[in-house]
KOLVO-889102 format. One record per residue (C-alpha): residue in one letter; x, y, z; residue number from 1. Coordinates in steps of 0.001 Angstrom, whole numbers, plus 500000, padded with zeros to 6 digits. Example, Ala and Ser with C-alpha at 12.3 -4.5 7.8 and 13.67 -1.06 7.14 Angstrom:
BEGIN
miza xx yy zz timi
A 512300 495500 507800 1 .
S 513670 498940 507140 2 .
This chain:
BEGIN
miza xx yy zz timi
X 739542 243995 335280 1 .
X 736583 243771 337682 2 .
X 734656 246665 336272 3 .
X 731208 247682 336557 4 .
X 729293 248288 333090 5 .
X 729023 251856 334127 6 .
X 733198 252145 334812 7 .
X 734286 250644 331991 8 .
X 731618 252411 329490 9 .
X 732728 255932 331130 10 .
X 737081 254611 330411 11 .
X 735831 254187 326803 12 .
X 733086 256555 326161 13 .
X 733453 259699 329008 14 .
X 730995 259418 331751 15 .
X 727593 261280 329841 16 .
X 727142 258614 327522 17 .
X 728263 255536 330413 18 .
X 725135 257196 332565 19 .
X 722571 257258 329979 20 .
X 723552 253663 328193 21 .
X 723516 251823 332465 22 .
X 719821 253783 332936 23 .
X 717987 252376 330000 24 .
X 715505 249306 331216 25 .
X 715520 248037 327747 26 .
X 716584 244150 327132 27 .
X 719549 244022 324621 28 .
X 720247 241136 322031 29 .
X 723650 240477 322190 30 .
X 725175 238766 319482 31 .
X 727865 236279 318833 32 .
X 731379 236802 318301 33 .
X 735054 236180 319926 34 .
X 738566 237623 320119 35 .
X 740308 236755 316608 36 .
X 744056 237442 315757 37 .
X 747284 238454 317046 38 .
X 748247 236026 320172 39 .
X 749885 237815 322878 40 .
X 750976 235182 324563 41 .
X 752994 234011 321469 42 .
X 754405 237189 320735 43 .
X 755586 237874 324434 44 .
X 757801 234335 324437 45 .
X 760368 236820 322930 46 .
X 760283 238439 326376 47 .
X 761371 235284 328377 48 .
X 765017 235338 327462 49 .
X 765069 231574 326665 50 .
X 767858 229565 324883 51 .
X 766713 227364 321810 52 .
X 768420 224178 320845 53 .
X 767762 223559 316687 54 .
X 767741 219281 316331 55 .
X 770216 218965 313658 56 .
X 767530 217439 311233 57 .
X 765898 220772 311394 58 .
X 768347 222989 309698 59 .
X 767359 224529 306458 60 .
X 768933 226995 304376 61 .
X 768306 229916 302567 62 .
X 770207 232827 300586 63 .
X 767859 236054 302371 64 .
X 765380 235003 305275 65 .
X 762724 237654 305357 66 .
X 761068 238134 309144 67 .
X 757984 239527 309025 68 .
X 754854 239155 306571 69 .
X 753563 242596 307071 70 .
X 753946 244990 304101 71 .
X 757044 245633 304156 72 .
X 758304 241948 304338 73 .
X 756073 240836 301277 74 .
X 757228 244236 299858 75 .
X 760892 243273 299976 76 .
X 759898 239611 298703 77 .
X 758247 240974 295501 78 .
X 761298 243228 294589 79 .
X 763970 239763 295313 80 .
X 761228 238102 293227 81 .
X 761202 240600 290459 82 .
X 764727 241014 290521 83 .
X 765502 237196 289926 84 .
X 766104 236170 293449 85 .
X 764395 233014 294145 86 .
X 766471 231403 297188 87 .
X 764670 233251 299984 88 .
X 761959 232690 302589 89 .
X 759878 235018 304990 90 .
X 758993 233357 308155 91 .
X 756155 235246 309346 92 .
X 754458 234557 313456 93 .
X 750825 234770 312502 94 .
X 748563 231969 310782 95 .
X 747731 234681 308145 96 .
X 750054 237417 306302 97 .
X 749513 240896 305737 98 .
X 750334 242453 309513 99 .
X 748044 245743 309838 100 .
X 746998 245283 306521 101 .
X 745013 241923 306688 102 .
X 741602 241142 305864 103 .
X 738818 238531 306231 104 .
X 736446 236892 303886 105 .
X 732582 237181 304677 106 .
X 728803 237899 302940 107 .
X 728579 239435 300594 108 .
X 732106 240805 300682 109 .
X 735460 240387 302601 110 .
X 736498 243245 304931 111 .
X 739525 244470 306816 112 .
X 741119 244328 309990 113 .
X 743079 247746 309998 114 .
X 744443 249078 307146 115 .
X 741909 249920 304407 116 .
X 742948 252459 301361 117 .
X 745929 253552 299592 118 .
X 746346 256648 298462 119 .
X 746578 257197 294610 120 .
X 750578 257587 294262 121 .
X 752226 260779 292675 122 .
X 753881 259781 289614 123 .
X 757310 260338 290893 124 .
X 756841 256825 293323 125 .
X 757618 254930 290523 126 .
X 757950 251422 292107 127 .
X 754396 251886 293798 128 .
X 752830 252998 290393 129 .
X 754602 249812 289083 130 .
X 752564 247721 291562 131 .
X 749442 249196 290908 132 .
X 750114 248898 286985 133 .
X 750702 245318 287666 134 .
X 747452 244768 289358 135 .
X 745612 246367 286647 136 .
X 744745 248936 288530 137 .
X 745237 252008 285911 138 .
X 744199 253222 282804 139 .
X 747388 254908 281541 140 .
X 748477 258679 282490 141 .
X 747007 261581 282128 142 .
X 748216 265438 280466 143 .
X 750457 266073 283015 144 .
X 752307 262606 283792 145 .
X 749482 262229 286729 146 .
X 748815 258043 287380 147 .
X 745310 257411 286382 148 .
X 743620 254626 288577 149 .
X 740613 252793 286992 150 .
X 737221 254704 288788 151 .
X 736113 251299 289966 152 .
X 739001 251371 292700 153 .
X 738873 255064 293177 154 .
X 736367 255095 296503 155 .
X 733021 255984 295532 156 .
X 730972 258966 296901 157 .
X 729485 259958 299837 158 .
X 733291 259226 300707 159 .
X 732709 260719 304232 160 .
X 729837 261601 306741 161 .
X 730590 263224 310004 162 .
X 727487 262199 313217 163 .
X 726853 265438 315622 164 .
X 724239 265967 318248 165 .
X 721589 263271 316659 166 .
X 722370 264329 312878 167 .
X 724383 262792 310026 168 .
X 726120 266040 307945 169 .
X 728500 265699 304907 170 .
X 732434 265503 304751 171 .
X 734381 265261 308107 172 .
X 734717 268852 308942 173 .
X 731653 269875 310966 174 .
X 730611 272827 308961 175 .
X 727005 272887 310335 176 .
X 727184 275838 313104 177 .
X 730080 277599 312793 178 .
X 730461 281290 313639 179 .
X 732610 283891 311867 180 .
X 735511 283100 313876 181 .
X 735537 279241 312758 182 .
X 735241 279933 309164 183 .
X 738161 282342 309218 184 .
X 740128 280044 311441 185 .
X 739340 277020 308728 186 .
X 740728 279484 306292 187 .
X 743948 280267 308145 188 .
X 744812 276914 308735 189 .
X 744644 276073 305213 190 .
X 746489 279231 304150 191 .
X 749209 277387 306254 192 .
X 748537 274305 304691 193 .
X 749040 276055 301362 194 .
X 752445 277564 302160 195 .
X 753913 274193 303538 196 .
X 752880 272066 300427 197 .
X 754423 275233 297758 198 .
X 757571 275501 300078 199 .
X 761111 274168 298763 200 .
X 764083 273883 300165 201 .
X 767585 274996 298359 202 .
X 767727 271549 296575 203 .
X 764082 272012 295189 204 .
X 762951 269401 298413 205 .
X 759260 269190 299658 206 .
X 758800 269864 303126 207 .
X 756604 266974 303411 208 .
X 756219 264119 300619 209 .
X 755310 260381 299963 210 .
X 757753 258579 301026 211 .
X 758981 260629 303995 212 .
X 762736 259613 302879 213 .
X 761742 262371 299823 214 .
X 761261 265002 302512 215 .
X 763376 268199 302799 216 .
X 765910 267720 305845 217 .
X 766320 271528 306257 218 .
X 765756 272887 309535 219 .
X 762496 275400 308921 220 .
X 760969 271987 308164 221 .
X 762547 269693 310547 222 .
X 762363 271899 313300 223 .
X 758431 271191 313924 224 .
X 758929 268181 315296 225 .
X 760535 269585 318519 226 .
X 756864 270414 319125 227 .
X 753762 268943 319233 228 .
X 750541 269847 316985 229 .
X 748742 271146 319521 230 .
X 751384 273665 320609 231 .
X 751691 274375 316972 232 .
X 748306 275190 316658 233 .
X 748336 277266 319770 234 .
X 750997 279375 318363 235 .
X 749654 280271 315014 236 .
X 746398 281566 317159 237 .
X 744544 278557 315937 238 .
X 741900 277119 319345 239 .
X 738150 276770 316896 240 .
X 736122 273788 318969 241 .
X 736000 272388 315163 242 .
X 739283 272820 314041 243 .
X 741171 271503 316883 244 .
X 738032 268337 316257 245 .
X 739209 267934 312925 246 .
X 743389 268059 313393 247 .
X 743014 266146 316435 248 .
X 740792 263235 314458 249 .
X 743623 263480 311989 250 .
X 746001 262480 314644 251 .
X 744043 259774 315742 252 .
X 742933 258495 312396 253 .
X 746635 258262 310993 254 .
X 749161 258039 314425 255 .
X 746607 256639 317076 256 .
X 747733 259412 319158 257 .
X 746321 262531 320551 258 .
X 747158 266223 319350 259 .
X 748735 266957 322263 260 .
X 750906 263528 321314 261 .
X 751714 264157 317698 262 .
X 754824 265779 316226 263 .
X 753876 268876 314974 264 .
X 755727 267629 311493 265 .
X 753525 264193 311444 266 .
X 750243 266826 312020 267 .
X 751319 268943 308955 268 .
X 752571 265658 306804 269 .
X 748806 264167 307397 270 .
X 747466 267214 305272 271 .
X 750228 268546 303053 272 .
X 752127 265030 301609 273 .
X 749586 264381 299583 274 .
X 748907 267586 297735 275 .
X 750314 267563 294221 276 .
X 750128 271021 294185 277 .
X 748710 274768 295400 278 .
X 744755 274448 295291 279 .
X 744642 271081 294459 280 .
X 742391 268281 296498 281 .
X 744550 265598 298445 282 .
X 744932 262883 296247 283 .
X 741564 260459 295824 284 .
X 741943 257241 297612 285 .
X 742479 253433 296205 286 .
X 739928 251292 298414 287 .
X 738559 248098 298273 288 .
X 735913 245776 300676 289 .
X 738946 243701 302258 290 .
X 741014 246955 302540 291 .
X 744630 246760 302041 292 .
X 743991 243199 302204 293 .
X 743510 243260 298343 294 .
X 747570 244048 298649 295 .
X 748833 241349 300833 296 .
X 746664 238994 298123 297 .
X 748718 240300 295769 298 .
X 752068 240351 297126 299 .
X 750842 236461 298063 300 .
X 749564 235715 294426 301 .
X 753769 236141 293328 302 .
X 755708 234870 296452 303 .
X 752961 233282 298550 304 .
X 755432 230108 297898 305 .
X 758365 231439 300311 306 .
X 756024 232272 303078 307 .
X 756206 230247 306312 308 .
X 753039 230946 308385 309 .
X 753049 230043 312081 310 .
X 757094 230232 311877 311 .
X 757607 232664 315178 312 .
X 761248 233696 315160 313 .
X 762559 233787 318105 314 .
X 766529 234402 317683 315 .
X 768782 235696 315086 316 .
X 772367 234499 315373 317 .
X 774960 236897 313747 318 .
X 777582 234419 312767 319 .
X 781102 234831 310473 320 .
X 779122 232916 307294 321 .
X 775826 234944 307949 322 .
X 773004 234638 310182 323 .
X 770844 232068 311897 324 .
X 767178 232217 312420 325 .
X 765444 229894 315405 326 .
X 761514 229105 315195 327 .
X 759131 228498 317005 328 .
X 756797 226528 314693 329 .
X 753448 224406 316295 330 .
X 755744 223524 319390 331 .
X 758868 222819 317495 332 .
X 762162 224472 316842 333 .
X 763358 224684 313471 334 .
X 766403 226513 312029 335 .
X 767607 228640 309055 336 .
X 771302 229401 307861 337 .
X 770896 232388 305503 338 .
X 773592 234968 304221 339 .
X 771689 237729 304706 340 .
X 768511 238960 306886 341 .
X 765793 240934 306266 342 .
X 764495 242330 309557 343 .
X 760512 243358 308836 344 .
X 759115 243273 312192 345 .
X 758769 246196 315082 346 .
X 762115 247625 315413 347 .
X 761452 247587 319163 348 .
X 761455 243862 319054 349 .
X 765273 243713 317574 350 .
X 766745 243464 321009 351 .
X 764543 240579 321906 352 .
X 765456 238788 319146 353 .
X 768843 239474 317804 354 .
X 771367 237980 319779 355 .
X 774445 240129 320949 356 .
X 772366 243195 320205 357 .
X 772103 244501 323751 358 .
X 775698 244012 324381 359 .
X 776540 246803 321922 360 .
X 773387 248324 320861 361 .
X 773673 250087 317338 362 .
X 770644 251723 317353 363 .
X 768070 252982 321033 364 .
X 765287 250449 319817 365 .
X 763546 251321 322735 366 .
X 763099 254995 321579 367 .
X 760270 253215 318712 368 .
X 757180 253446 320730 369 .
X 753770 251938 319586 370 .
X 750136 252547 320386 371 .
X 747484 249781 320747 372 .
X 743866 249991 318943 373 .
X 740945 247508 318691 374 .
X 739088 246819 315531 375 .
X 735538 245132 315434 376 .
X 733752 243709 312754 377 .
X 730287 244064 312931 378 .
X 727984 241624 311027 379 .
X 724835 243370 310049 380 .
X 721344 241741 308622 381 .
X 720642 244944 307886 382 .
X 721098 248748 307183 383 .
X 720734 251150 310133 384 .
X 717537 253060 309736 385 .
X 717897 256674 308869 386 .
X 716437 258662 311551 387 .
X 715457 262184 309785 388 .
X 714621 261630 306040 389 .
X 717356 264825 305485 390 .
X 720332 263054 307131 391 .
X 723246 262688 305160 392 .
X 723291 259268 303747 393 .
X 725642 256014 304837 394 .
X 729254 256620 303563 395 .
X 732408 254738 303423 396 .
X 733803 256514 306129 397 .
X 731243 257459 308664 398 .
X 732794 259463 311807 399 .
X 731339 259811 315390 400 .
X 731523 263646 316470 401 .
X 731469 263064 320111 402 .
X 733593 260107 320618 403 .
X 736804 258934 321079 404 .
X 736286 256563 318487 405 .
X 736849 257098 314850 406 .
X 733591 255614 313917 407 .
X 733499 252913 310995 408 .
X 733970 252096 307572 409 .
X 731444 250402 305607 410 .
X 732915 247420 303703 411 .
X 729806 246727 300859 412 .
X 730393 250681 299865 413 .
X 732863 250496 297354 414 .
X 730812 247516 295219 415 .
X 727749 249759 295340 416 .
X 725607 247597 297456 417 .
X 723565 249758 299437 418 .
X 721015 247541 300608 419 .
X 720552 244615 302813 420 .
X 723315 242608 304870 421 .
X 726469 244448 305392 422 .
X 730004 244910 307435 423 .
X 730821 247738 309149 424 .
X 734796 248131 310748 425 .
X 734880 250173 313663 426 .
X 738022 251812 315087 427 .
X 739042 252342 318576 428 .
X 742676 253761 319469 429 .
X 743532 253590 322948 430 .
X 745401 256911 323086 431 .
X 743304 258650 325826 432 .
X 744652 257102 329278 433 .
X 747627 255694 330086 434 .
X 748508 252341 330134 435 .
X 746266 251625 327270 436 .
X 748106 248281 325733 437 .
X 747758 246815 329125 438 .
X 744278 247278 329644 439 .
X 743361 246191 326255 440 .
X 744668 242875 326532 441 .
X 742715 242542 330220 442 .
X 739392 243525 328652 443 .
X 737245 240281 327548 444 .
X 735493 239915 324218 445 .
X 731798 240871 326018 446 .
X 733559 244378 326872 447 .
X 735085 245627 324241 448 .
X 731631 244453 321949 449 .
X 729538 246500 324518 450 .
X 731674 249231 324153 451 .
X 731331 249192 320425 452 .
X 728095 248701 320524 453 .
X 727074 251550 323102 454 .
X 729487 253851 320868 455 .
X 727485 252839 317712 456 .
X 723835 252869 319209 457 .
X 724220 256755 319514 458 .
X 723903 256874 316207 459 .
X 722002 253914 315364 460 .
X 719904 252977 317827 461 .
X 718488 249602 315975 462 .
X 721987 248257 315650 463 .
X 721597 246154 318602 464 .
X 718756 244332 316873 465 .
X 720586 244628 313301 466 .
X 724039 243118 314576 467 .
X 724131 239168 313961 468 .
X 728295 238722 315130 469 .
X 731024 240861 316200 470 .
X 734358 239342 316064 471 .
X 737451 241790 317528 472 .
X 740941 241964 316979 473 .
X 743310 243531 319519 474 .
X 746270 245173 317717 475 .
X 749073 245734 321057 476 .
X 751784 247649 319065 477 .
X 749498 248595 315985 478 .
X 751852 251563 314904 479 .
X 754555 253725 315457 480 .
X 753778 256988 317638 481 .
X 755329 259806 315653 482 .
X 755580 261578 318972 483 .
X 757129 265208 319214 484 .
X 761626 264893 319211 485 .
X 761269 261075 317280 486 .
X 761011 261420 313526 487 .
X 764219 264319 313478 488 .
X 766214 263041 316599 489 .
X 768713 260836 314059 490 .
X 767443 257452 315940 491 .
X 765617 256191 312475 492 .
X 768614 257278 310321 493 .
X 770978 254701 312846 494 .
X 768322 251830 312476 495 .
X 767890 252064 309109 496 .
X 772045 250947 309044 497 .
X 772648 246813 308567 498 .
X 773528 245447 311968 499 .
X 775888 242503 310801 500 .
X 774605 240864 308165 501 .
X 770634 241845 309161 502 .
X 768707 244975 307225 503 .
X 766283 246747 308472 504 .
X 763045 247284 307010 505 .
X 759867 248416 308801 506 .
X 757281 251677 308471 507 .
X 758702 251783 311937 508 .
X 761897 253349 310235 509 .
X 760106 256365 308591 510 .
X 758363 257017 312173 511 .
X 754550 256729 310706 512 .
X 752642 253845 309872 513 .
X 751653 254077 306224 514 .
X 751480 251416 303062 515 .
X 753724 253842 301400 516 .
X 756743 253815 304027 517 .
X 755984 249912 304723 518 .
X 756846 249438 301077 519 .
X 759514 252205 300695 520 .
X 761243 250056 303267 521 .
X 760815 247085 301932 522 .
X 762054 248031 298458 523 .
X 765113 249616 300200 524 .
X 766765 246740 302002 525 .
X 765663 243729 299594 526 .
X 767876 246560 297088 527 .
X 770724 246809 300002 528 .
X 770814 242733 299952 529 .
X 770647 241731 296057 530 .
């Protein structure tokens, strides 16, 4: 993009920390690493309009073709599997599976390239406590019906360290400080918290509830999305410095969007859909080094067989006997005949793909908008050096105050290895200027690395030396933006309808990007098609 150091440092980082990373004299290692993952250029052939002529000798054929290898496709492949369907096949774009919630294997332990923990399920997700029982993942049930998940997978304390003026301090709200007026605020908010996760609708509905399809459709509830969390917020009296920090990094964390971008219903679902009950903690969270890469192993371990890596489809062809699906495989076209079609990519790509779709468009695919992040991995030979012997100690998820970032995740955590070598994932969402997918995909490697690393260094000042490799993935459409009008405007309810012979099934169709709606999804149309 032809920017200095200094310009594009101050677009990532604001302009105080740009000035005093350009006037340090100091020589910097910098270490190895490239651009890894998703292929743009692949994924925008879609965009061309092209016609593709199958060679006859390429025809296959198949009862369900599943499109996508995220969570949701391998979701919907486990269920036909389970259910005795065997005739099936998921053609899937990428060289590896798993979508958001992939992983890579490293020293001493893999590590993930989005998607890292799963919340422990309330009992009444039944399928999901299914999966987790058939990973061996539980011990059983407790008094009250409540899953138990072995403690090994539970994530292991400090669970969270918040960074702040040239200090490390516990948890992630930034209690250190605060005046009179922030505590009480705190307390207010959660008094609101409180009443959202006791209230019930007529029918004896949650407001807000894993899976979303379980919420309450009542209009007390329904009516905060016409606004966003930040007016919400404004309206209950609610402007602490440290809370609107702390919803705002919710936002970000969970939607890659801004406060000012989020539904006010996504802002409240982040803290209430995972309360059992009044005074309870959110549920405890299922983690692992690779992430939620420890799922898409699963999923892999028990249909692995019907995946077709590096098959990019690139039509669907509603026909009277079913559907056709056209790839793109290493150069060369290849076709499938299948009755039925399993649609478990971006519901914004549906027009690009399905032919006829634009002439009489069932759904406004367009209306499904998507952010774009970048995750590094960063290689370390070492442990960052604690600066004051009374800092907080490294966590799993360790969270930079004053940037835009959402600071890292420490992959050797959960196994207990606190010493020596380790991998750190940092997160970046581009939700602070416009244009952001754009400019992502024009930034090299060297860039975005210096970014990360100028981000991390005001924290750890050593990691320059400590860093051996940084390898980056650039996610263009990493998630759906539950944006303020979208999740209650009746545009999911119409996608979530077959088209033809094609079912939709995507976390796009819940309007937020979690495990839990990716398999919901899933689930729901491999149950529409058997």
């Amino acid at each position: 993009m032809n920017l200095s150091r200094r310009e594009l440092l101050t677009a990532f980082l604001g302009a105080p920390l740009a000035s005093v990373a350009c006037r340090s004299s100091a020589a910097r290692q910098f270490p190895e690493g490239e651009i890894v993952g998703q292929s743009a250029t692949i994924g925008h052939v879609l965009r061309e309009n092209r016609t593709f002529e199958v060679p006859p000798d390429n025809w296959d054929s198949r009862k369900v073709v599943i499109v996508g290898a995220g969570i949701a496709g391998l979701s919907a492949a486990w269920k036909l599997k389970r259910e005795g369907v065997n005739d099936f096949a998921v053609v899937e774009l990428e060289k590896e599976a798993g979508g958001t919630s992939s992983s890579g294997r490293g020293e001493p332990v893999g590590y993930p390239w989005a998607a890292h923990y799963l919340p422990v399920p309330f009992q009444e997700n039944g399928e999901l406590v299914t999966l987790l029982e058939e990973m061996n993942l539980t011990e059983g049930r407790g008094s009250e019906g409540q899953v138990l998940v072995k403690e090994q997978y539970l994530c292991r304390d400090p669970e969270e360290r918040v960074f702040y003026k040239g200090r490390w301090y516990d948890g992630l709200y930034l209690h250190v400080g605060e005046s009179q007026e922030d505590i009480r605020q705190l307390a207010e908010f959660q008094n609101h918290i409180e009443k959202w996760v006791n209230w019930r609708d007529e029918s004896g509905k949650r407001a807000f509830v894993v899976p979303s399809a379980n919420c309450s459709t009542d209009v007390e509830a329904t009516s905060l999305d016409k606004i966003s969390f930040a007016e919400w917020l404004s309206q209950n009296g609610l402007n602490s410095e440290r809370l609107i920090w702390y919803c705002d990094y919710a936002c970000r964390d969970d939607y890659g969007l801004k406060l000012e971008q989020t539904s006010a219903w996504a802002g409240l679902f982040y803290f209430c859909s995972r309360v059992q009950k009044s005074g309870d903690e959110s549920q405890p969270f299922i983690t692992f080094p690779e992430g939620n890469g420890r799922f898409v192993n699963h999923f892999l371990s028990r249909v692995g067989e019907h995946v077709r890596r590096s098959w990019m489809a690139v039509s669907l062809v509603p026909t009277e006997k079913g559907v056709e699906i056209i790839c793109l495989n290493n150069g060369a076209l290849r076709g499938i005949r299948a009755e039925r079609v399993i649609f478990a990519s971006p519901i914004f790509t549906a027009p690009y793909l399905i032919r006829g779709f634009r002439d009489d468009a069932p759904f406004a695919a367009t209306e499904f908008h998507h952010n774009a992040w970048f995750v590094a991995n960063m290689f370390l030979k070492d442990r960052p050096k604690q600066r004051f012997p009374k800092d907080f100690p490294m966590a799993w998820d360790n969270v930079l105050y004053e940037s835009p970032s959402l600071g890292y995740v420490t992959a050797t955590h959960q196994k207990g290895i606190d010493y020596g070598p380790t991998i750190l994932t940092y997160y970046y969402p581009m939700c602070h200027e416009e244009g952001g997918r754009t400019k992502l995909f024009n930034y090299e490697w060297r860039d975005l690395a210096d970014v990360c690393l100028t981000d991390m260094a005001r924290a750890h000042p050593d990691i320059y030396d400590l860093t051996t490799r940084i390898d980056i993935m650039r996610w263009g459409h990493a998630m759906i933006s539950p944006r303020p009008n979208f999740i209650h405007s009746g545009i999911r309810e119409k996608a979530m309808k077959p088209y033809r012979n094609i079912h939709f099934a995507h976390t796009d169709l819940s309007g937020i990007a979690l495990f839990e709606e990716a398999f919901y999804h899933g689930l729901r149309a491999a149950g529409e098609v058997i």
